[in-house]
C-alpha positions as CSV (number, residue, x, y, z in Angstrom):
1,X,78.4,28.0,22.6
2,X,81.1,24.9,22.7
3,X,82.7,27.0,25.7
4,X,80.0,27.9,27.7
5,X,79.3,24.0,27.6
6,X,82.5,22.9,28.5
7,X,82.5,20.2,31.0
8,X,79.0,19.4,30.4
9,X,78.6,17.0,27.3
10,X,74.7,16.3,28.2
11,X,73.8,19.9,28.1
12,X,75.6,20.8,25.1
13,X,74.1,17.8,23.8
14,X,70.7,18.5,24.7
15,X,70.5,22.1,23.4
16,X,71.9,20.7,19.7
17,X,68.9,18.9,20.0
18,X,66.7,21.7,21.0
19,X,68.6,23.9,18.4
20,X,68.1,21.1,15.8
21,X,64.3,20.5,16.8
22,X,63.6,24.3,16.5
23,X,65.4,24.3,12.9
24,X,63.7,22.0,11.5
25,X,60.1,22.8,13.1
26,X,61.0,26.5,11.5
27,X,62.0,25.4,8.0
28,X,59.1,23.0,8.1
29,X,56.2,25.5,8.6
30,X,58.2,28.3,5.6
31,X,58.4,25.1,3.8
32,X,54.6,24.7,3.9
33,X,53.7,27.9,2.9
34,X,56.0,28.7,0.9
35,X,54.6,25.9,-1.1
36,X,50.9,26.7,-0.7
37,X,51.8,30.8,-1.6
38,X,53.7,30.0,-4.7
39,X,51.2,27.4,-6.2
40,X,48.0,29.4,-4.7
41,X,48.6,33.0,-5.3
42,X,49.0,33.0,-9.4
43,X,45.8,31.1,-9.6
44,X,43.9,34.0,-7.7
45,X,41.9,35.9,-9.8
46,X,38.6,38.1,-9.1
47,X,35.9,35.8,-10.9
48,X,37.0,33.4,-7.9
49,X,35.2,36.0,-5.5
50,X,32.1,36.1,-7.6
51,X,28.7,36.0,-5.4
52,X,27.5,33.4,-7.2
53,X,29.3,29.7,-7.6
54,X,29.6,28.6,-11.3
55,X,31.9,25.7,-12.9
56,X,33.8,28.2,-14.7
57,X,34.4,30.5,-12.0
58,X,34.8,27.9,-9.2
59,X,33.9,30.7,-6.4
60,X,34.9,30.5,-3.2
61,X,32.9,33.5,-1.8
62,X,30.2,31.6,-0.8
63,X,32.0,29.3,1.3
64,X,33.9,32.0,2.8
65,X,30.7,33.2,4.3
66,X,29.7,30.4,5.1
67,X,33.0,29.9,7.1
68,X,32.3,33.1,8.9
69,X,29.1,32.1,9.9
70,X,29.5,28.1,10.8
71,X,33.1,29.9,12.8
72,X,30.7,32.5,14.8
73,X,27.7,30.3,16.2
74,X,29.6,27.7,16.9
75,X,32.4,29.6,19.2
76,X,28.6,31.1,20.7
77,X,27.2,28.2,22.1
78,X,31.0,26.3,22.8
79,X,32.8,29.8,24.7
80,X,30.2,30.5,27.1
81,X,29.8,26.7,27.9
82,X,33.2,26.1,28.4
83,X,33.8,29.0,30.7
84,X,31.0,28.3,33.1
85,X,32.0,24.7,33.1
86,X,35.5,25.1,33.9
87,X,34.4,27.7,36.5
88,X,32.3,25.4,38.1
89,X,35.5,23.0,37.9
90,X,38.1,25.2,39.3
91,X,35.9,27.5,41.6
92,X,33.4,26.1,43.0
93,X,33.6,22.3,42.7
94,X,35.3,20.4,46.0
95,X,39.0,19.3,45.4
96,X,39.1,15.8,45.0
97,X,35.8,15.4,43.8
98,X,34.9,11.6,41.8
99,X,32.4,13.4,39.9
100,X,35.0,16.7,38.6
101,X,38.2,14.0,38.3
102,X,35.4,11.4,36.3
103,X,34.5,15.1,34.3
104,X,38.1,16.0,33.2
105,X,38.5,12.6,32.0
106,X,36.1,12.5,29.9
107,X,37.0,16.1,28.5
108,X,40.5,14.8,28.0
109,X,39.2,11.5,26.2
110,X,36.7,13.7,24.1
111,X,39.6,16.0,22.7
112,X,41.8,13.3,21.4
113,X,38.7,12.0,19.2
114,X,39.0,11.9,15.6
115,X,36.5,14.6,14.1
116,X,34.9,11.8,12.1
117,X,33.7,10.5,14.5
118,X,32.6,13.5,15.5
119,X,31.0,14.4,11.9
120,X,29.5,10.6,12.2
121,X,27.4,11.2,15.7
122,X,26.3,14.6,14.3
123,X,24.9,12.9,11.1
124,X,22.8,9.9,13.4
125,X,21.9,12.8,16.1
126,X,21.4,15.8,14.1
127,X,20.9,14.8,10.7
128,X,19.0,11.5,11.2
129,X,17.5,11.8,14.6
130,X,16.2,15.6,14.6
131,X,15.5,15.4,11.2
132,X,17.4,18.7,10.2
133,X,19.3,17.2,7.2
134,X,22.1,18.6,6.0
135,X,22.5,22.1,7.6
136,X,24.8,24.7,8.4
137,X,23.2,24.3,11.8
138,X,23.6,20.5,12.4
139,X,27.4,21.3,11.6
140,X,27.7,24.2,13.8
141,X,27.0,22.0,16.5
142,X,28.9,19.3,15.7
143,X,31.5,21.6,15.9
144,X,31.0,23.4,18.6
145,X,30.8,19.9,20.5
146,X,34.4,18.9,19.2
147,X,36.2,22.2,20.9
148,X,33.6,22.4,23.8
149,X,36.6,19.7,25.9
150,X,39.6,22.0,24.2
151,X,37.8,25.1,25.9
152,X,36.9,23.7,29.3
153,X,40.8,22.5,29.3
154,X,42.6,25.7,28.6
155,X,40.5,27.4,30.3
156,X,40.3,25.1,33.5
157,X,44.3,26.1,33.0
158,X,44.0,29.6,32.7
159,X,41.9,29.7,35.9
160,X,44.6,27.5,38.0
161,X,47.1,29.7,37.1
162,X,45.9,32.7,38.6
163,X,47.4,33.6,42.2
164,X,45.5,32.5,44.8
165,X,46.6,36.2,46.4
166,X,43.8,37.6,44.1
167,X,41.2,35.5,45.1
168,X,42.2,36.3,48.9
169,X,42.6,40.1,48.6
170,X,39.2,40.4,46.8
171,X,37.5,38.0,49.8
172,X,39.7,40.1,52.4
173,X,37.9,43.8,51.1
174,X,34.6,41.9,51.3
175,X,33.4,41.1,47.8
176,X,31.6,37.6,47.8
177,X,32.9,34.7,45.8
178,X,30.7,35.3,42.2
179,X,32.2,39.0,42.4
180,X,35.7,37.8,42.7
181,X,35.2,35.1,40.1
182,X,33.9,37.6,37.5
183,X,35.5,40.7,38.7
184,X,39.0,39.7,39.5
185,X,39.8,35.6,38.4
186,X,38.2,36.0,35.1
187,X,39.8,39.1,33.7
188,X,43.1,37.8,34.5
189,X,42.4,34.4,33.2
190,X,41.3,36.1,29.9
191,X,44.7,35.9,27.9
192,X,44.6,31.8,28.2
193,X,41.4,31.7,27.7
194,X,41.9,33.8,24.5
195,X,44.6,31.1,23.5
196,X,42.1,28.2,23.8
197,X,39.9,29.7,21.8
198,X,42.0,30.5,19.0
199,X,42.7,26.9,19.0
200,X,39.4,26.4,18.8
201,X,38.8,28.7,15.9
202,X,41.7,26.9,13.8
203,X,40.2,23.6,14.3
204,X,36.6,24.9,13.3
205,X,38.1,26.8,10.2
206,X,40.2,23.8,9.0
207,X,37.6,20.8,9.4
208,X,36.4,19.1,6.9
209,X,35.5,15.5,7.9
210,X,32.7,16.5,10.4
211,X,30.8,19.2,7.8
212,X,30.3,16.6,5.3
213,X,28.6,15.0,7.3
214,X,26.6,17.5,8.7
215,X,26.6,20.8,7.1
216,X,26.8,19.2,3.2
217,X,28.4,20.4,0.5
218,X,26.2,22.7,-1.4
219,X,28.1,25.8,-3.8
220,X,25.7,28.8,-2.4
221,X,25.6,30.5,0.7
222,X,23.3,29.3,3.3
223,X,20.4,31.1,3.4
224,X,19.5,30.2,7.0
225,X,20.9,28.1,9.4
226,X,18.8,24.9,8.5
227,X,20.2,25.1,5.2
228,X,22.9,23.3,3.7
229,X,26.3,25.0,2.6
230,X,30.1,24.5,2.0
231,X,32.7,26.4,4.1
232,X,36.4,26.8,2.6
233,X,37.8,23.5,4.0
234,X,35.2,21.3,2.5
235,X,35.2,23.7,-1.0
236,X,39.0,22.9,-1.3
237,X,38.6,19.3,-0.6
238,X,35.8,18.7,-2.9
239,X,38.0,21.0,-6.2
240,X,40.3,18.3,-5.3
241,X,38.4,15.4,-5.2
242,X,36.8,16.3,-8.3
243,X,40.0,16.4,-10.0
244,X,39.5,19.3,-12.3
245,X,39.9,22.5,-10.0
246,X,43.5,21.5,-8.7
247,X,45.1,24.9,-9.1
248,X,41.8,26.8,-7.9
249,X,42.3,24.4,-4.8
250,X,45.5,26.0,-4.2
251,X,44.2,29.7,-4.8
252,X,41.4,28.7,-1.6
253,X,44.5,27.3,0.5
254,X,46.2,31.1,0.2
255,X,42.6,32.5,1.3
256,X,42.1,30.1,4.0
257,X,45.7,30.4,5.3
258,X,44.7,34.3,5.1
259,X,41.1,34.0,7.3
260,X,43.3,31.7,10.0
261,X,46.0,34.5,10.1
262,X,43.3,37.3,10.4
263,X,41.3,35.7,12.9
264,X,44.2,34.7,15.2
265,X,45.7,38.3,14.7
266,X,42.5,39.6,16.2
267,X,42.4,37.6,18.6
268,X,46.0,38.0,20.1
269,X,45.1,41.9,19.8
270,X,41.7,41.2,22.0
271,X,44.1,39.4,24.1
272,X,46.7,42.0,24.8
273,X,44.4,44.9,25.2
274,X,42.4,43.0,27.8
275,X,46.3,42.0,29.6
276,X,47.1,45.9,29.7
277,X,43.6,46.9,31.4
């Protein structure tokens, strides 16, 4: 490598750092779970899988369900409204628009917001306002809220980076502009797209600040959506926090570092099926 660079002290210098940065990102991330596997996995055991929660079996089945559901209805109300809005953004909004420019802003200042202060408006709005108290539902929305500006973003993105060429071939054989968008820009927007929402769905699966607020922090499964319930972030933080479940906190870290991998490994294999087509 020292020959290749010869001549050229910056870019050697430069790609050590690059080399360096990528190292240490790498050994970082084994690092982490490495550490969460080895403490996690020898505290795994079946009665943690049991239906029902009990102090003496600490189980996280419940909130794994939960999880499932709070992950689903929330990406069902945030995916289609993030779609259609950055649509309207990209495709049919004028360039150079106050409003769209004063609207991207605002998605941009939304997504750097800490999530409690996310979990805080859902509690005045949902919990306090509407009068829902704490529910799976008054969480789902929170959350869905909190990746609705990640969404429109990547999305927004995803659009821009498709070829104008399309969008001209499909006008030039006479389809109409909602025909292109759906029929032509969309498809081929779908892998980014895909990418945002995986983001998405590892913020939902990881938060914990906003669901106490909203969604509570009751052991059994939700029994509707106006109930209260516990997904796998806010079971592991409250074993902590109790102090007496430390190394069945660690088993749930294995099992929610297991959901994130299986949801994003479905994803990326939407993702690529829909690229090949």
């Amino acid at each position: 490598m020292i020959k290749r660079y010869r001549g050229q002290p910056l870019s050697l210098f430069l790609r050590i750092i690059v080399d360096l940065a990528a190292a240490i990102t790498v050994f970082v991330l084994i690092a982490v779970v490495g550490y969460i596997l080895v403490k996690g996995i020898p505290n795994l055991n079946l009665s943690m899988f049991a239906w029902k929660y009990t102090t003496d079996n600490v189980s996280m089945m419940p909130a794994i369900i939960n999880t499932l559901s709070v992950t689903a209805v929330a990406l069902l109300i945030a995916v289609p409204f993030g779609i259609f809005s950055a649509i309207y953004l990209v495709e049919y909004a004028k360039r150079g628009n106050k409003l769209v420019n004063l609207i991207r802003l605002t998605t941009e200042t939304l997504s750097g917001i800490p999530s409690i202060v996310y979990g805080l408006f859902g509690y005045l709005m949902f919990v306090v306002a509407l009068k829902w108290s704490y529910s799976i539902m008054a969480g789902t929305l929170t959350l869905a809220i909190m990746i609705l500006p990640l969404i429109m973003r990547t999305t927004e993105e995803a659009l821009k980076a498709v070829p104008d060429s399309f969008r001209e071939g499909s006008f030039g054989l006479g389809a109409g502009k909602l025909r292109t968008v759906f029929r032509i820009v969309l498809p081929s927007a779908v892998p980014g797209i895909l990418a945002g929402v995986i983001l998405g769905v590892g913020r939902i699966v990881g938060e914990t600040a906003a669901l106490i607020y909203t969604a509570g922090t009751v052991t059994g499964v939700a029994s509707g959506l106006f109930s209260s319930g516990r997904t796998l972030s806010v079971h592991m933080y409250a074993l902590l926090s109790e102090g007496l479940y430390t190394n069945q906190a660690y088993a749930t870290a294995v099992v929610l570092l297991i959901v994130v991998i299986i949801i994003n490994a479905i994803s990326g294999l939407i993702a690529r099926k829909v690229t090949k087509r």
